[in-house]
FIGUMI-125533 format. One record per residue (C-alpha): x, y, z; residue in one letter. Coordinates in steps of 0.001 Angstrom, whole numbers, padded with zeros to 6 digits, always signed. Layout:
N
XYZA...
REM end
This chain:
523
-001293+080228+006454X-000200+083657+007009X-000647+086156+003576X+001973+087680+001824X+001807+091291+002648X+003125+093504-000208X+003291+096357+001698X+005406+099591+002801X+007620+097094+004960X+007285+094044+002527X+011265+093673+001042X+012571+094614+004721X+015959+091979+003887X+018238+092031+001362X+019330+088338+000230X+022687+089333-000362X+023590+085365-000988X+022225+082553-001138X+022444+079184-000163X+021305+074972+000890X+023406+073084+002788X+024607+071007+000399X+028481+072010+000197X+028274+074001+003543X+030591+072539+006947X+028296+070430+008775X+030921+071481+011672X+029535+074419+013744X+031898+077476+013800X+032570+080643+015852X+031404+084198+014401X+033003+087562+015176X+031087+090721+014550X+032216+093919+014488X+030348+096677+016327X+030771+100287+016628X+029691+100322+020443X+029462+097738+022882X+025333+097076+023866X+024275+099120+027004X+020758+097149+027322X+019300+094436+025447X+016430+094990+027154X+014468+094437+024035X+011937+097335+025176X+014909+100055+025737X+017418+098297+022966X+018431+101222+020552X+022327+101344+019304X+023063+098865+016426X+025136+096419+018849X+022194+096434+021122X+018899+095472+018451X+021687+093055+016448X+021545+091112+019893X+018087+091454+020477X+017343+090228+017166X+019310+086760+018055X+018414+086186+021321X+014015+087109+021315X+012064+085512+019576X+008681+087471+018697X+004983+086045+016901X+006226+086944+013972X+009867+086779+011864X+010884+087190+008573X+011234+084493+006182X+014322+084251+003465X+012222+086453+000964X+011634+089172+003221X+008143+088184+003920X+006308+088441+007602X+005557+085259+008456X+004226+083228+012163X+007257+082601+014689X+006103+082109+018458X+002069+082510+017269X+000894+079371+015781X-002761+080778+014459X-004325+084588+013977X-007378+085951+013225X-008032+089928+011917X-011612+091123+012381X-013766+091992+009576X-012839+096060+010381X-009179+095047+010394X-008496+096083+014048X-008240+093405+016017X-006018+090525+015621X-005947+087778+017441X-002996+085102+017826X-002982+081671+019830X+000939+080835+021256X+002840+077790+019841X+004636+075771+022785X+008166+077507+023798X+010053+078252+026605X+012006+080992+028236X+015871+080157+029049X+015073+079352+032467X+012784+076121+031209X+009595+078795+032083X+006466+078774+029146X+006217+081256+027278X+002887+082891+027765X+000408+085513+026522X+001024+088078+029570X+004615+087820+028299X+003733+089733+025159X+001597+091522+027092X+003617+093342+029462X+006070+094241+027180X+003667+096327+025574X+002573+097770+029030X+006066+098929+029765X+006689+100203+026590X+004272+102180+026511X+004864+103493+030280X+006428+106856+030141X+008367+105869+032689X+010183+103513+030934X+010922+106183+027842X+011483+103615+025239X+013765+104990+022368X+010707+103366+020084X+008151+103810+021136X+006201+105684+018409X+006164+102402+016665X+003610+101221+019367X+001152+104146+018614X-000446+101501+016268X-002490+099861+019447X-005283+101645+020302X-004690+104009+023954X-000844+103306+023463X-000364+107206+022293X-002535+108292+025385X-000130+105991+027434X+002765+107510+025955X+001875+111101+026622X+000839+110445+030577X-002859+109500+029998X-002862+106770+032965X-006463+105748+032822X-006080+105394+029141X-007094+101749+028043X-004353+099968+026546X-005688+097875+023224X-004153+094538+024273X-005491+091900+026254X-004752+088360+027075X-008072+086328+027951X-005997+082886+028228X-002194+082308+028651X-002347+080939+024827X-004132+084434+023491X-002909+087411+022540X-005026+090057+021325X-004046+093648+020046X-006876+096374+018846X-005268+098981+016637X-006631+102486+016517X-007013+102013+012537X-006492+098980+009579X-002513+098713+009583X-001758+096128+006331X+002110+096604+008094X+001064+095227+011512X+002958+091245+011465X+005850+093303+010090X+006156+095656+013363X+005629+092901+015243X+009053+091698+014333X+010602+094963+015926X+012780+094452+018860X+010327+096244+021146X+007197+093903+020803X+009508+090865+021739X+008415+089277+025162X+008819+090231+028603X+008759+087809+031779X+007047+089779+034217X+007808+088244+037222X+011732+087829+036087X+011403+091398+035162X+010168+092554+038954X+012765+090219+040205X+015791+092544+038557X+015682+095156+040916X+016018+097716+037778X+018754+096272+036449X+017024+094118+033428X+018823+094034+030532X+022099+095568+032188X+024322+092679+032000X+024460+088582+031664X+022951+087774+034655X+019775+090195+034518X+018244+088858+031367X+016160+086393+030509X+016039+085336+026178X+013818+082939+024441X+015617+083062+021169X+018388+081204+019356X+020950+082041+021307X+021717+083560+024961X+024199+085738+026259X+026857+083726+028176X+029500+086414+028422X+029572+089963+028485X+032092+092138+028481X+031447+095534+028493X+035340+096636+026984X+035707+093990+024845X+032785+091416+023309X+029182+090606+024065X+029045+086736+023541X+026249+085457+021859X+025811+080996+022695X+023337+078984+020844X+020830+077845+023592X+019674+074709+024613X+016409+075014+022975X+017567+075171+019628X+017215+071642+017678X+018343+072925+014443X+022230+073182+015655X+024483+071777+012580X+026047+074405+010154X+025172+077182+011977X+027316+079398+014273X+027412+078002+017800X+028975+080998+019448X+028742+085066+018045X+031217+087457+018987X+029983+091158+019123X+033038+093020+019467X+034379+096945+019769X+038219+097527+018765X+040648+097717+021349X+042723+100170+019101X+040660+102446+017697X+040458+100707+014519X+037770+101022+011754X+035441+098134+011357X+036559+097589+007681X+040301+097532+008773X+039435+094773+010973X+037215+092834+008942X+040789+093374+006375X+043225+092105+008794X+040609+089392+009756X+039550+089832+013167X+036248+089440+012546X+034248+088138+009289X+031376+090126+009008X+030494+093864+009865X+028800+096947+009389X+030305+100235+007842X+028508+103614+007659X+032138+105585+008004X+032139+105337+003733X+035095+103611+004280X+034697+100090+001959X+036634+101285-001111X+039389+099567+000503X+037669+096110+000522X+039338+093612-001514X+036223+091697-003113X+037808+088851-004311X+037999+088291-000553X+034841+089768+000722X+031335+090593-000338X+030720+094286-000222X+026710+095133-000492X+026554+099157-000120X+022717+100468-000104X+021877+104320+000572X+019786+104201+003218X+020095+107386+004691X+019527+110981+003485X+020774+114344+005289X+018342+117557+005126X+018641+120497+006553X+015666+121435+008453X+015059+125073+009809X+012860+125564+012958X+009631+126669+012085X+009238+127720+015533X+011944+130303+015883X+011651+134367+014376X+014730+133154+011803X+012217+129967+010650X+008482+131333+010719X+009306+133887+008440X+009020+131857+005046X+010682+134426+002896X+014509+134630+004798X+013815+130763+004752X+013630+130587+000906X+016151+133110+000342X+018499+130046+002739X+017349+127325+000187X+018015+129303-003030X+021259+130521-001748X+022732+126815-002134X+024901+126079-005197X+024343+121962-004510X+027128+121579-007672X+029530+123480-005083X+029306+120898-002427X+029783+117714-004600X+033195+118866-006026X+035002+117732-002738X+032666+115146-001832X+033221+111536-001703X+032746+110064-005006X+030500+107272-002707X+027860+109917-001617X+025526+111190-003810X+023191+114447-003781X+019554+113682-002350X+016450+115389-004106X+014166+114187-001569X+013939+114031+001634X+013723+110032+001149X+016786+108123+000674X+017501+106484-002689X+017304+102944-001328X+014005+103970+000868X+011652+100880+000392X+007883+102604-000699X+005350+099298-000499X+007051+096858-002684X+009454+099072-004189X+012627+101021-004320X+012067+104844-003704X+014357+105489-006959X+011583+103712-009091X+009344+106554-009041X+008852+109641-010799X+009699+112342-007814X+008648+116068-007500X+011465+117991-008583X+012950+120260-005534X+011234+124168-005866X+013954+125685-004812X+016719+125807-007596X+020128+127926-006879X+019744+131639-007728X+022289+133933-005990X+020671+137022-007011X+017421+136366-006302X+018244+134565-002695X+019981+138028-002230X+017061+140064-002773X+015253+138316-001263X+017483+137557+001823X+017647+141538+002227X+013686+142254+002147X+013167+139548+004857X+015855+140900+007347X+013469+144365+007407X+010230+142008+008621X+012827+140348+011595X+012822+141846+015132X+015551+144365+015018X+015921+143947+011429X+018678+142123+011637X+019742+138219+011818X+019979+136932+015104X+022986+134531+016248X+022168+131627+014242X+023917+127761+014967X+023735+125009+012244X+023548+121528+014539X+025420+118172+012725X+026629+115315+014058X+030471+115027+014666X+031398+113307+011383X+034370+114668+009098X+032810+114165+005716X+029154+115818+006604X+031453+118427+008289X+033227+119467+005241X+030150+119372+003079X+027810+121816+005465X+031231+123809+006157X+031007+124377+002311X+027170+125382+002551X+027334+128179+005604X+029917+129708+003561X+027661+129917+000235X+025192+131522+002596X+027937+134095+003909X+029311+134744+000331X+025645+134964-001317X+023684+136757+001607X+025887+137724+003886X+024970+135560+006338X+026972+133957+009355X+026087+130735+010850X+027900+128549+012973X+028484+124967+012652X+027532+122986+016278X+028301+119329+016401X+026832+116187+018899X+028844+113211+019336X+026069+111032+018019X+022952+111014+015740X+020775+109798+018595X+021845+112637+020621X+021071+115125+017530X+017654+113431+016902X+016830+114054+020436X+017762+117646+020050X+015567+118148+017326X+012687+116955+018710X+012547+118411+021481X+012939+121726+019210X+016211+123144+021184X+018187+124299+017383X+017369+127031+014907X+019004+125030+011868X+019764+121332+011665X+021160+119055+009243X+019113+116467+010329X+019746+112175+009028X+016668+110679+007826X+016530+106607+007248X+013722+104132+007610X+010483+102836+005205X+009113+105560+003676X+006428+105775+006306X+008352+105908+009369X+010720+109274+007816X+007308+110628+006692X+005776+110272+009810X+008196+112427+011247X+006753+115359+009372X+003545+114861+011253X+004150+113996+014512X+002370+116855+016451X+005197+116462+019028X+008207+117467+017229X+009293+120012+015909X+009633+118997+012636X+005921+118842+012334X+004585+120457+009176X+001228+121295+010044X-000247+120802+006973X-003669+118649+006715X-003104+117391+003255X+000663+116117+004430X-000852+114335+007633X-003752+112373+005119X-001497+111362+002354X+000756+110140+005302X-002336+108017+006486X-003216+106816+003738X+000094+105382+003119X-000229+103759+005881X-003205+101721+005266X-002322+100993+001624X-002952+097982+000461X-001201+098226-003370X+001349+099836-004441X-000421+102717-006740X-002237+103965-003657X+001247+103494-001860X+002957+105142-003944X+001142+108382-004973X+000178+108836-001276X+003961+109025-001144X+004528+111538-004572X+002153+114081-002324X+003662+114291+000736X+006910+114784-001183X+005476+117272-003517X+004591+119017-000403X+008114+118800+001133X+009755+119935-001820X+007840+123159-002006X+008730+123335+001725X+011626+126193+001888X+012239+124731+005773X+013294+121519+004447X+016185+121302+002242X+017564+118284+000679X+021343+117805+000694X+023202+114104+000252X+022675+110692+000648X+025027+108501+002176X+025759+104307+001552X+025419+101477+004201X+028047+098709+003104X+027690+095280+004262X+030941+093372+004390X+031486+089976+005038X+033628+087089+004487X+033297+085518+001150X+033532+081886+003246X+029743+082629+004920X+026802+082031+002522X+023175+083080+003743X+024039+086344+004958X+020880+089115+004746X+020840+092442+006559X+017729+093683+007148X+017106+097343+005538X+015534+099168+008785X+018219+098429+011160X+021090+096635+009948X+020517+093614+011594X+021535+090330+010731X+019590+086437+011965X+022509+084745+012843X+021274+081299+012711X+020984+081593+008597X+024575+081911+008076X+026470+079006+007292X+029798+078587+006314X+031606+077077+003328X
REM end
């Protein structure tokens, strides 16, 4: 029997209802899902908007799943085995079959990884592989780096990690370690994953029509025995008329959705069930790597500058101001980030010192003077206002000006700042606490700290095994943050999940959102 692993990724799904199905239909019914975007590629190895991992999700199945109670438990594997040094594990394949009628086998698992971790293939998650011994070599052009996965019989998997990894059956629920057919893969001519008829799925359901304007539909495939009370079709579907997805889950187009637009206060809940979680946190993040950021004292002088009372007077009465850099809702081993006793931020509001300061540091500057400096947000109305409200604190109390930049998308931001092209950046932050840490020392972005004690408290959150060692591993790296002038706390922002008071099972998983279709039922 697999363990229960009370870990950083252990409560990854919130129950939001329960249910038997005693009382349920025992007639199937259709599902419609509202989406922001229509999917580009369910290609599970390239899948990145919502739309596109919420199909994933229902149409792959991995070696592992999560159970009702959020708990990582066997799916495809049938057995594993975890050497005494905790860095190899080894899992033998239950019978299944791809939608074609094809087994699937070992190598399937196993080339997945392969072109994940081809740089060729620039999968959006790839850091999550970096767990496998060579896959971080592989990632950064290494080609005659040994890849820790092998498959000595079509029944075997086996994966060598570069270090113990007490999280490793959760990540192996992650869209990108779902299966691969190699030989239907080749057979695509590069257009896997691209529409209906260039994909092959081993999961509950299949795609049998896409779309791309209107609806990605999601059929429940042969395979499945399980078929009564569960939906036998799943509608993924963008508005035609520019509607939010909480006005059409109102005038019923669809029954269950996702709404990160803070716009659910207008949910009637004697009609729907409204679960709002703050998931995400906004800092701004200054460039260490620019004149304006190395120099630590104009950087401090930013931080102290910022009345955070001043912003919250116009700010939805839904968002809330962040203290860390970890959302309030951020799951730390076992736990709720908002059960622990955080650092206090170092850098309180003081407009005369932030002045003074702000003055001495312009001398030590080339030219002695500010250079043109550009805030970068994503394109979002609310977060708009708020950091509108923040450059002009920092023109009142220093005499500062900074313009405001905006991207269309928070993909397109996070690229930006990783790649290091922005001086300032009010930067979204959501995850386990591990993954948002890890961004802080990734070597290859530029929000890497560079501090030794950061990168070891990170590891050793990693490889926690209880939730003491979790979670002061965790108070370190945030004491560290917080007496970081380059990385500035500002809001956090709710999640709601909305759905149809008639649909009973219904749990959203906390890392991305997505929901297992084939565990709702319906009253």
């Amino acid at each position: 029997m697999i363990k229960k692993f009370t870990s950083i990724l252990l409560i990854l799904i919130f129950i939001l209802t329960s249910a038997t199905l005693c009382g349920c239909s025992s007639k199937n019914f259709y599902l419609y899902f509202a989406i922001d975007t229509m999917p580009y590629n369910i290609d599970p190895q390239k899948a990145e908007t919502y739309g596109e991992l919420l199909a994933v999700r229902n149409c792959f199945r991995g070696l592992t799943k999560y159970d009702k109670n959020g708990n990582a438990v066997l799916d495809l594997a049938k057995t594993y085995t975890v050497s005494n040094d905790g860095l190899v594990y080894t899992f033998t394949l239950n019978d299944a079959t791809w939608g074609n009628g094809e087994k699937v086998t070992a190598d399937d698992f196993l080339f997945a990884v392969e072109r994940a971790t081809d740089p060729i293939t620039a999968s959006p998650n790839s850091p999550l592989l970096e767990c496998i011994s060579g896959a971080a070599e592989r990632l950064n052009g290494n080609t005659e780096a040994v890849l820790g996965i092998s498959s000595p019989d079509p029944q075997t998997i086996v994966y060598t990690l570069t270090k113990p990894d007490s999280t490793f059956l959760s990540t192996l629920t992650r869209a990108i370690f779902m299966p691969c057919n190699r030989e239907y893969f080749e057979s695509c001519g590069g257009k896997y994953g691209l529409d209906r008829k260039h994909i092959l799925t081993n999961g509950t359901y299949y795609v049998s029509q896409w779309l791309t304007d209107r609806h990605l539909k999601l059929s429940l495939a042969k395979e499945v025995s399980e078929r009564q009370n569960i939906a036998e079709n799943v509608f993924l579907t963008v508005s035609a008329k520019n509607k939010t997805n909480v006005q059409r889950i109102i005038d019923r187009e669809v029954g269950i959705t996702v709404d990160s637009l803070n716009d659910y206060s207008k949910i009637d809940t004697s009609k729907f069930t409204v679960y709002a979680s703050y998931l995400k946190s906004y800092c701004l993040v200054i460039n260490p790597n620019t004149d304006f950021g190395a120099n630590t004292n104009i950087t401090a002088a930013f931080a102290q500058s910022i009345n955070h009372a001043r912003y919250t007077v116009n700010m939805s009465e839904r968002f809330k101001t962040a203290t860390t850099v970890l959302p309030e809702n951020c799951i730390v081993f076992d736990s709720n980030i908002d059960t622990l006793s955080t650092p206090k931020y170092s850098f309180e509001y003081d407009a005369e010192k932030s002045r003074n300061d702000f003055l001495t540091a312009l001398k030590e500057l080339p030219g002695k003077k500010l250079p043109d400096i550009q805030v970068l947000t994503v394109d979002s109305p609310e977060i708009k206002t708020i950091l509108t409200n923040i450059v002009s604190q920092w023109q009142s109390n220093l005499g500062a000006y900074v313009n405001i930049k905006t991207v269309s998308t928070e993909t397109e931001l996070n690229e930006t700042v990783n790649e290091g092209n922005f001086t300032i950046a009010l930067v979204p932050f959501s995850g386990n606490a591990y993954e948002i840490l890890k961004r802080f020392s990734d070597t290859s972005s530029a929000l890497y700290l560079n501090d030794p004690k950061f990168d070891l408290a990170v590891q050793k959150l990693h490889i926690s095994n209880d939730s003491e060692s979790a979670k002061a591993s965790v108070n370190t790296c945030l004491q560290i943050l917080s007496d970081n002038s380059r990385i500035i706390p500002i809001i956090n922002t709710p999640t709601a999940f909305i759905y149809d008071i008639e649909y009973e099972n219904v749990r959203f998983s906390i890392i991305d959102g997505t929901v297992d279709f084939s565990c709702i039922y319906k009253k």
